[in-house]
C-alpha positions as CSV (number, residue, x, y, z in Angstrom):
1,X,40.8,16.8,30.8
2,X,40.9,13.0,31.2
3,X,37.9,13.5,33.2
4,X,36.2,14.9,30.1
5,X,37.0,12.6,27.5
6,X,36.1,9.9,29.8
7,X,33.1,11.6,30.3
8,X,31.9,12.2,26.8
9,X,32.8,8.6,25.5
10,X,30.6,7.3,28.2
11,X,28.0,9.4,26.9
12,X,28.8,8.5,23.4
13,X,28.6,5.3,24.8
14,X,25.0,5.7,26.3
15,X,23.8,7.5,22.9
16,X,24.7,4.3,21.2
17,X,22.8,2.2,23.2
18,X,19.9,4.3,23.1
19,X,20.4,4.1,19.5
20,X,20.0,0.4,19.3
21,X,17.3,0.2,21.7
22,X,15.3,2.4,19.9
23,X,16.3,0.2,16.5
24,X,15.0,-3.4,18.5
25,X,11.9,-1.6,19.2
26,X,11.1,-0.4,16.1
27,X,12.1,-4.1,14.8
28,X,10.1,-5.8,17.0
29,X,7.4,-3.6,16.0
30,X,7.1,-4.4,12.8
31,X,7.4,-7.6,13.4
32,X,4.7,-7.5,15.0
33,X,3.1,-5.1,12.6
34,X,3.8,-7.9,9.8
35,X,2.6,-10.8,12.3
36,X,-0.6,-9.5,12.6
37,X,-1.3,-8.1,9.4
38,X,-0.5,-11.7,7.8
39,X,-2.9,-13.1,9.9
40,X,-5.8,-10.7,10.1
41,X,-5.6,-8.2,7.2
42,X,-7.5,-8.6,4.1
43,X,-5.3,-9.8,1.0
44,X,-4.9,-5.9,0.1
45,X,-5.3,-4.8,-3.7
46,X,-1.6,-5.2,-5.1
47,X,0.3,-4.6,-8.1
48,X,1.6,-8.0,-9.2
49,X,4.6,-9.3,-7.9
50,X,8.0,-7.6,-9.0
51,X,9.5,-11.3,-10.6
52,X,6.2,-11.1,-12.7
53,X,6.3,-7.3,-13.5
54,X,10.1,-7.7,-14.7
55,X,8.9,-10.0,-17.4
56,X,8.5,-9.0,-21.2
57,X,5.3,-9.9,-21.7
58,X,3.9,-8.7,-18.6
59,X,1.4,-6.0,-20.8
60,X,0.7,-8.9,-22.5
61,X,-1.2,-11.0,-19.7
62,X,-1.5,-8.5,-16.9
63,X,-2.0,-5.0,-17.9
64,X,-5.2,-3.6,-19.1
65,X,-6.2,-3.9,-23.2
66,X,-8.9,-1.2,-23.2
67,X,-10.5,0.3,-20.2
68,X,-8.4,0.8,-16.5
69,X,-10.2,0.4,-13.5
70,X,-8.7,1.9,-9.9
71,X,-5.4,3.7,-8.8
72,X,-3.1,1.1,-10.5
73,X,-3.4,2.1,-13.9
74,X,-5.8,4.7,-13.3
75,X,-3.2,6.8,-11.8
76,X,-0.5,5.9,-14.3
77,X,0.1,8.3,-17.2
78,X,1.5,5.9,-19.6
79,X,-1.7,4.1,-19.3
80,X,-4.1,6.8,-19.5
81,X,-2.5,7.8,-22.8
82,X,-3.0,3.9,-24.2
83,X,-6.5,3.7,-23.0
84,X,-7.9,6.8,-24.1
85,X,-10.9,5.3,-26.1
86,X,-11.6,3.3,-22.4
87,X,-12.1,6.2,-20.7
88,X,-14.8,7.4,-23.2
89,X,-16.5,3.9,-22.3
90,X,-16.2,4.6,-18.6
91,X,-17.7,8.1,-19.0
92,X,-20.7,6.3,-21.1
93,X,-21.4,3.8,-18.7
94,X,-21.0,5.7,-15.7
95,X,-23.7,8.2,-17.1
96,X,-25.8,5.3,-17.7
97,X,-26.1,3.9,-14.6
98,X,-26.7,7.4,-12.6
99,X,-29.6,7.7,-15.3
100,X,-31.1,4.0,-15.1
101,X,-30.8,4.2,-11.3
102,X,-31.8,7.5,-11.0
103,X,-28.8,8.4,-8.4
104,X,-26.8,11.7,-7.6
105,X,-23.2,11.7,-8.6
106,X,-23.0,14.1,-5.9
107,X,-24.6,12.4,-3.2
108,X,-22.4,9.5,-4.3
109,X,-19.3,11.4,-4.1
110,X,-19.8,12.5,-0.8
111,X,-20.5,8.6,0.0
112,X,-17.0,7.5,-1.2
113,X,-15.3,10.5,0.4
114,X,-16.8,9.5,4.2
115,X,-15.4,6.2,3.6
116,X,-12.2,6.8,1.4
117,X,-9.6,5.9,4.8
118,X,-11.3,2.3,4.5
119,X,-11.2,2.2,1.3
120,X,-7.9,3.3,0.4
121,X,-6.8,1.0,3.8
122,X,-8.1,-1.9,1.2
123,X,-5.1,-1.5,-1.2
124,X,-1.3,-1.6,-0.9
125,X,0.6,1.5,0.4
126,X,2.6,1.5,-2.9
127,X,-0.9,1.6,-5.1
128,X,-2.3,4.6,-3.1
129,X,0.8,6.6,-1.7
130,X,0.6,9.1,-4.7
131,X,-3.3,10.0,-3.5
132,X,-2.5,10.9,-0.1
133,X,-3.4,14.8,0.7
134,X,-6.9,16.4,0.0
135,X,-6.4,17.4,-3.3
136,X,-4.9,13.5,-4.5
137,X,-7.6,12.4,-2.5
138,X,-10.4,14.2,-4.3
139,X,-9.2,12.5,-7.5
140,X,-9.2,9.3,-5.8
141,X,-12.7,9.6,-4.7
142,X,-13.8,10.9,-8.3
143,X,-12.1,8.1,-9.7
144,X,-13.5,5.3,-7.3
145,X,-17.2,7.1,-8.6
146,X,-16.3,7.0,-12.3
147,X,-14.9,3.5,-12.1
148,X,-17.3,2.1,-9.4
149,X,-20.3,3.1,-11.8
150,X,-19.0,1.8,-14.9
151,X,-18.3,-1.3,-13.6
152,X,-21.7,-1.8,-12.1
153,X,-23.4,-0.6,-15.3
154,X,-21.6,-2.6,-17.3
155,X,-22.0,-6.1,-14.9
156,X,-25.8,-5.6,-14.1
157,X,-26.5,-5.3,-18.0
158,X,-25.1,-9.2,-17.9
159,X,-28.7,-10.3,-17.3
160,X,-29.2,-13.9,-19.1
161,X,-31.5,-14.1,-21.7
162,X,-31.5,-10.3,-22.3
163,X,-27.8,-9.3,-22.9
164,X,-27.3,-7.4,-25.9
165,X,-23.9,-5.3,-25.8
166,X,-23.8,-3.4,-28.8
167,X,-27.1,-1.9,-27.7
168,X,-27.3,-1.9,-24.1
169,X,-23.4,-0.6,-23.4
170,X,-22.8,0.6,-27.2
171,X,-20.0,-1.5,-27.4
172,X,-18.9,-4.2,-30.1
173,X,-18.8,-7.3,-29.4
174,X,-14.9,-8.2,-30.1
175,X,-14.3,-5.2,-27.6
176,X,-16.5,-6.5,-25.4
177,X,-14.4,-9.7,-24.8
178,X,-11.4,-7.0,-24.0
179,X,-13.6,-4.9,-20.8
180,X,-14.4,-8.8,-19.8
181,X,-10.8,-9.4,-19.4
182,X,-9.9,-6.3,-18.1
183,X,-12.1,-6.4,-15.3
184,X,-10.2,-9.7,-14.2
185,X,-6.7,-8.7,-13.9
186,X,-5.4,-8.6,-10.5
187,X,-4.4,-4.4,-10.9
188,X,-8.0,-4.0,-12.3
189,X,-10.2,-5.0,-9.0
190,X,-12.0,-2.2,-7.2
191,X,-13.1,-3.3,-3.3
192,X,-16.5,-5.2,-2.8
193,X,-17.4,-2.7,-0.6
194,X,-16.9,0.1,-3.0
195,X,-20.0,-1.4,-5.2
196,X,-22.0,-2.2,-2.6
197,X,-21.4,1.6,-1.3
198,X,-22.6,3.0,-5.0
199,X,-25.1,0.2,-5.2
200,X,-29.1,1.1,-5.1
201,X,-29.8,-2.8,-4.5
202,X,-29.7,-5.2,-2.0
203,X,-26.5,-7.3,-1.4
204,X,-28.3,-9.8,-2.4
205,X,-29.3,-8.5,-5.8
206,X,-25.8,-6.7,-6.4
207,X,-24.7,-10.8,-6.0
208,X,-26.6,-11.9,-8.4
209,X,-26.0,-9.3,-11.2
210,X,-22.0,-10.6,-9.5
211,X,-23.1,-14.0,-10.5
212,X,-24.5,-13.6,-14.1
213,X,-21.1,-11.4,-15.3
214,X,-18.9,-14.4,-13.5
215,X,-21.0,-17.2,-15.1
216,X,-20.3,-15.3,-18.7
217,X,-16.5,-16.4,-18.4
218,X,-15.3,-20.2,-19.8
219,X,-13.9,-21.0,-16.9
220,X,-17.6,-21.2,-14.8
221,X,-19.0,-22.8,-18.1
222,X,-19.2,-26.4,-16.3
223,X,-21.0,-25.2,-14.0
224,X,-24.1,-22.6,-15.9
225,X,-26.5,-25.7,-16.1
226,X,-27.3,-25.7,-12.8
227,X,-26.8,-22.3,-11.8
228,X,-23.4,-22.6,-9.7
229,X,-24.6,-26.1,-8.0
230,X,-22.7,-29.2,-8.2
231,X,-24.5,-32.3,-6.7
232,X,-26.5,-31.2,-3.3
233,X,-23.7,-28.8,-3.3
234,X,-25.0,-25.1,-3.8
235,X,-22.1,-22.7,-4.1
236,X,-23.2,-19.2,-3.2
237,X,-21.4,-15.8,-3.0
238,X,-20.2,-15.6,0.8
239,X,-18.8,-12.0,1.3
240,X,-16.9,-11.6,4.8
241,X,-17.7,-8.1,5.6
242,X,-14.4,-8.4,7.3
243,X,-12.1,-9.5,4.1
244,X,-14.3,-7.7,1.7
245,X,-13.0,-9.5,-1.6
246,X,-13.5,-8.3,-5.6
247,X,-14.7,-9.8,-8.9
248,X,-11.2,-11.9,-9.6
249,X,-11.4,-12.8,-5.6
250,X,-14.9,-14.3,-6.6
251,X,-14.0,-15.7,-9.8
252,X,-11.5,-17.8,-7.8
253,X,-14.5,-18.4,-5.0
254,X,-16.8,-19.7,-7.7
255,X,-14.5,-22.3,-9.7
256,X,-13.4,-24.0,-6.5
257,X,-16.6,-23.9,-5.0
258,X,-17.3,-24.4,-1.4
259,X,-14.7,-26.4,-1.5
260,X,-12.2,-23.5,-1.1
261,X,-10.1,-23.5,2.3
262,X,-10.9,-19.6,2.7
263,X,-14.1,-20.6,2.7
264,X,-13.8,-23.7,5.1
265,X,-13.5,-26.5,3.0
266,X,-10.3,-27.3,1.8
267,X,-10.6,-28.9,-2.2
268,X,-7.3,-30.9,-1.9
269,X,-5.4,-29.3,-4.2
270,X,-2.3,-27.2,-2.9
271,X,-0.9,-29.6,-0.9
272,X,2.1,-31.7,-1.1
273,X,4.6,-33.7,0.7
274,X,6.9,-35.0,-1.2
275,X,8.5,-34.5,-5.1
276,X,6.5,-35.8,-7.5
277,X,6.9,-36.6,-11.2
278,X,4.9,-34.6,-13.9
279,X,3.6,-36.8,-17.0
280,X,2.3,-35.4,-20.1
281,X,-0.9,-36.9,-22.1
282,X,0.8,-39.0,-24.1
283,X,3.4,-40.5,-21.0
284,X,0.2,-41.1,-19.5
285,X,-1.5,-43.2,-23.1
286,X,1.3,-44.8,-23.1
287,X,1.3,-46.5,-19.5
288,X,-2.1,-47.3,-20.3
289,X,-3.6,-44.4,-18.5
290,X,-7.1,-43.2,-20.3
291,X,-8.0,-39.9,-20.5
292,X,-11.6,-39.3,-20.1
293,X,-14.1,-36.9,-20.0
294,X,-16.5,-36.7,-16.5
295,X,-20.0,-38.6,-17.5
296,X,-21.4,-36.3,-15.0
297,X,-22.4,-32.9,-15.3
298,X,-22.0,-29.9,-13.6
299,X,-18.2,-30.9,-12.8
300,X,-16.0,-27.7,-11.6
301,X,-12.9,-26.6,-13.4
302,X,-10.6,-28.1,-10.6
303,X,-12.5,-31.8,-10.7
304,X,-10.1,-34.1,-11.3
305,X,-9.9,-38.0,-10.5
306,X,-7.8,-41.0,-11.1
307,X,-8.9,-44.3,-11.2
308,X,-6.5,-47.1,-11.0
309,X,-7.1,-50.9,-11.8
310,X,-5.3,-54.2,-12.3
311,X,-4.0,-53.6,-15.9
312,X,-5.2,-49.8,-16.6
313,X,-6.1,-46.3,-15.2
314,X,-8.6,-43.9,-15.6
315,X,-7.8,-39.9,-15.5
316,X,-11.6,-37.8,-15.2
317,X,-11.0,-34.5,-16.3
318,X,-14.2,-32.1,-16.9
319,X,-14.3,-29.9,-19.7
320,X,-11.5,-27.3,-20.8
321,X,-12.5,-24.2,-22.4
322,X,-9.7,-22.4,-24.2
323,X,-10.6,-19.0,-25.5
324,X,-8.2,-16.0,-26.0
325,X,-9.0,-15.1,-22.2
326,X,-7.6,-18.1,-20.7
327,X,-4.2,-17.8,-20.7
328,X,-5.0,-13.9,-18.8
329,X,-7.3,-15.5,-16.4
330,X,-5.4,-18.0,-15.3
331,X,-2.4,-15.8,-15.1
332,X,-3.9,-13.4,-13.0
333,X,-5.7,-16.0,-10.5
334,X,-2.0,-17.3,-9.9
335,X,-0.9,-13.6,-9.1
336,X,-3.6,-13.4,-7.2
337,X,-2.4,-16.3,-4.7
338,X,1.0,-15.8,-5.4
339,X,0.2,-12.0,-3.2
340,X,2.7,-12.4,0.0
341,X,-0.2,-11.5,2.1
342,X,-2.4,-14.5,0.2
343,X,-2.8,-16.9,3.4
344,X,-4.8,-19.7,1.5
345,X,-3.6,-22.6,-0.2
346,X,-2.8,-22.1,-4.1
347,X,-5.2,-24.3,-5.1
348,X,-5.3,-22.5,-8.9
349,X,-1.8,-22.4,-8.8
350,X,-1.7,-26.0,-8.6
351,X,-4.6,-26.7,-10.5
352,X,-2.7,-24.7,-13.2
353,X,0.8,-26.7,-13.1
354,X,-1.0,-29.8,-13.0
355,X,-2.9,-28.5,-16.4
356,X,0.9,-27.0,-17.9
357,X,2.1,-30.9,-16.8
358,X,-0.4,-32.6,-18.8
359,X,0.6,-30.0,-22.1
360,X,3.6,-30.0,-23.3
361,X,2.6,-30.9,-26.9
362,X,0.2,-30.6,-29.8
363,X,-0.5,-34.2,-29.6
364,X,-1.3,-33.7,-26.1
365,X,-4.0,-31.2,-27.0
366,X,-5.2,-33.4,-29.9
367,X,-5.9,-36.2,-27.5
368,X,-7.7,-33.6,-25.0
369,X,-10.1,-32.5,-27.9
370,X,-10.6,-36.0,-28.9
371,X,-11.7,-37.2,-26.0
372,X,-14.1,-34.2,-25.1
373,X,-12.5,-32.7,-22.3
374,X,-10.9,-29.5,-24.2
375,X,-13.1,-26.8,-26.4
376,X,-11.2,-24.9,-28.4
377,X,-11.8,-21.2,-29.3
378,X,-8.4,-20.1,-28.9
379,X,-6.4,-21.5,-32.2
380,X,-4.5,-24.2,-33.6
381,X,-3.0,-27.2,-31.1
382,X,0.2,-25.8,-31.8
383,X,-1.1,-22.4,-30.6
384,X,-2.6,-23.6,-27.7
385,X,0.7,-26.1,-26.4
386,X,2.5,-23.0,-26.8
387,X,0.1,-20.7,-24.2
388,X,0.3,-23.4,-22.0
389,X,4.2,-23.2,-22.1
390,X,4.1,-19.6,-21.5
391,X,1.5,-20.6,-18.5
392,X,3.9,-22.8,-17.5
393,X,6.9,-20.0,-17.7
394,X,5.2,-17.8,-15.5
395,X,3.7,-20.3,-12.7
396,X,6.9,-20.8,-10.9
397,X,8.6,-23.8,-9.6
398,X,6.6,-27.0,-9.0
399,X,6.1,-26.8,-5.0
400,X,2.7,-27.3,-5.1
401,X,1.2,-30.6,-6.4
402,X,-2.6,-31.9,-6.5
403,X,-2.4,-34.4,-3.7
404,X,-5.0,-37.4,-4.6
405,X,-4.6,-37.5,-8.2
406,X,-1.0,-36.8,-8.5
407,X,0.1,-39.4,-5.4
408,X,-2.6,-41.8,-7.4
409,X,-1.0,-41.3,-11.2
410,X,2.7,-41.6,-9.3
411,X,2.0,-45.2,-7.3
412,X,0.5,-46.3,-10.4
413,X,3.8,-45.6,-12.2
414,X,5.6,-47.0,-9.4
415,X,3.7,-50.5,-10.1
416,X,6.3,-51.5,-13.2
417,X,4.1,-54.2,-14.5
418,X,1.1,-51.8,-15.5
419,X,2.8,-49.3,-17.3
420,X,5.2,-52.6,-18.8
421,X,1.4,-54.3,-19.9
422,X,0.1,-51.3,-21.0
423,X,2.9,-51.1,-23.4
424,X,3.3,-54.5,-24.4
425,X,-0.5,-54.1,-25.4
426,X,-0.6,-50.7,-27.2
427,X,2.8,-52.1,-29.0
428,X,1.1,-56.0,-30.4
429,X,-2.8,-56.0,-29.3
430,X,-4.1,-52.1,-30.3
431,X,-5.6,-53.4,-33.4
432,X,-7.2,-56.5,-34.5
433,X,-4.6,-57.5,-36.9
434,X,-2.0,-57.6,-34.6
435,X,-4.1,-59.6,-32.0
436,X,-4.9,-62.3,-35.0
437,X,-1.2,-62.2,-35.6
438,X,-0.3,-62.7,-31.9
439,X,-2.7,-66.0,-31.6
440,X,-1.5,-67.5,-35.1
441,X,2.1,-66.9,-33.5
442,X,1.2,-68.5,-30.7
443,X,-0.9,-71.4,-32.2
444,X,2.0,-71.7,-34.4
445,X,4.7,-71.8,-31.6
446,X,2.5,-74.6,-29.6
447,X,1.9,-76.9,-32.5
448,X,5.8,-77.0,-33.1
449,X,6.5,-77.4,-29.7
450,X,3.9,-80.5,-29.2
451,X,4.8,-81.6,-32.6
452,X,8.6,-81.7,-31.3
453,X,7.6,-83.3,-28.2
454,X,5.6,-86.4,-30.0
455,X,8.4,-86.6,-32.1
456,X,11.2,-87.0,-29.6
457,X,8.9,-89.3,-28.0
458,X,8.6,-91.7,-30.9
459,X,12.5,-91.9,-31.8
460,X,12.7,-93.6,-28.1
């Protein structure tokens, strides 16, 4: 009997440690599941992240206003009833471009449904785990056709010069502004390789129509002049066929420029070593810092220098267009890198705080308009301090700082007797009659002071 026992708690024993084995393995697994996904998977298409989705404005910024594009929303019923009169849009333009391309929606179908595993690989597991068996699939793949047409009819009608709306896409204008939006929020992106896949056109072509949709937004607006060139600097479209990206991907690619580190540059901004401290505008007038507008054209959104001399400084800014998709844009760029598989450096992000740093009042937004480097469509200054404060709300704690401007503005401050001269000036030489006042003061106090000194001399 003792034999027994013994017996069966030794196996009891063995079981266990079976048990854990199997659990280390399974650990190390996906560790190295997550290890290698981190480093060579494409940032998949995501929902945005839970500490964003559990805020209450999050339909506000993030969720679509009119039309839905992929599984996200596409496969959620709530949104399907709100975006009813979107899905009549879709339906339009997704007739329109089988007719003006003169392609088979069957024949297409039977495109996306060879390569549906790759392209459902391209998104989350939590986006595309309700289309997994043959008949959730099917829907996927007529959804991906719907979606992937519409989009693609509704971007190569962006042609410059000969966009009209109402009567190319039957659409007015204020709704318009509402797909344009839409098609930028991070749940809204359908793969790269899905257009290409429904595309009758070259990559090259399919880039350009790409291109003339992205340089329709504000935030490329600095840079429509030249046609995406800054300087000897021409920024093109560069799609890695092995991180095939989307429209908001290239939004992103297009206002940092080549510049971007995930495209080999690195634009300095992202970076940071040590704490810094954030000034608004009118800290910054106050120290005797100008804020300027760049001279130069063809500056990118993220162009931002400091200039620093004996008694004064020098903040270039480029122009700031505010219209009501700003706040949305930004918002979504920001999810975008905040993605936990994002591996590049948040360059909007920190773009973006260093923007929320410098607005923190109407009077800052005054002075931005004033001097040129802000264009207001979006409302009053109050209006806009306010957007930037619920920009600011959403963007997270301050980890990443611009590195050359904000070290520069922060060992400027540092120097006491700038910011102290810069005072003394704006506070007794901003105008000319307190400059005249200042000399006849000063006239005043020699004349006494020699007139004292003769004086004394004589009584000896």
């Amino acid at each position: 009997m003792y034999t027994s026992d013994w017996s069966f708690d030794l196996q009891n024993t063995v079981d266990k440690l079976e048990e854990q084995k199997r659990r280390i393995i399974e650990s190390e697994t996906k560790v190295e599941e997550a290890r290698r996904t981190a480093i060579t998977d494409i940032p998949k298409i995501q929902k945005v992240q839970p500490y964003l989705r559990n805020r209450q404005d999050f339909i506000l910024y993030y969720s679509p206003k009119l039309v839905s594009i992929g599984p996200i929303h596409g496969g959620d019923k709530d949104s399907q009833e709100k975006l009813k009169g979107g899905e009549r849009y879709k339906m339009r333009w997704a007739a329109l471009y089988l007719k003006d391309t003169n392609q088979n929606a069957q024949l297409l179908f039977g495109k996306i449904r060879n390569e549906l595993p790759a392209l459902m690989d391209l998104y989350a597991e939590e986006v595309i785990e309700g289309f997994r068996g043959n008949n959730k699939e099917e829907e996927l793949a007529w959804m991906f056709l719907l979606d992937g047409c519409a989009v693609l009819e509704f971007i190569r009608n962006h042609k410059e010069g000969t966009y009209n709306p109402e009567e190319q896409l039957k659409i007015k204008v204020d709704q318009l502004v509402l797909v344009q939006q839409d098609l930028l929020l991070l749940e809204n992106q359908l793969p790269y390789r899905l257009l290409t896949l429904l595309s009758n056109v070259s990559e090259n072509e399919l880039n350009q129509w790409i291109i003339s949709f992205l340089k329709t937004h504000p935030m490329t607006t600095s840079t429509i002049g030249t046609g995406f060139s800054n300087g000897s600097e021409e920024v093109k479209l560069t799609v890695d066929h092995h991180r095939p990206p989307h429209l908001l991907h290239l939004l992103r690619q297009i206002i940092l420029g080549n510049r971007s580190k995930n495209y080999g540059g690195g634009s300095g901004w992202g970076k940071s070593e040590r704490f810094e401290t954030y000034r608004n505008i009118q800290e910054l007038k106050a120290a005797g810092i100008a804020v300027t507008k760049w001279k130069v054209k063809d500056k990118r959104l993220t162009d931002v220098d400091f200039y620093s001399g004996c008694l004064s400084g020098e903040l270039r800014l480029p122009t700031i267009y505010m219209d009501l998709t700003t706040p949305s844009t930004y918002l979504n760029l920001m999810a975008y890198e905040a993605c936990q598989d994002f591996e590049y450096d948040l360059e909007i992000t920190s773009y973006v705080q260093f923007l929320t740093s410098l607005i923190k009042h109407p009077d800052d937004v005054k002075e931005l308009r004033s001097c040129g480097c802000m264009i207001n469509f979006f409302g009053s200054d109050d209006e806009i301090a306010h957007a930037f404060s619920i920009i600011a709300a959403h963007s997270g704690p301050n980890t990443t700082i611009p590195d050359p401007v904000r070290r520069a503005i922060n060992r400027y401050f540092r120097s006491r007797y700038r910011p102290w001269l810069a005072q003394a000036y704006h506070a007794y030489f901003s105008n000319s009659g307190s400059f005249i006042a200042f000399i006849a003061a000063s006239m005043a106090l020699a004349l006494t002071f020699i007139q004292t000194w003769f004086t004394v001399r004589c009584s000896k």
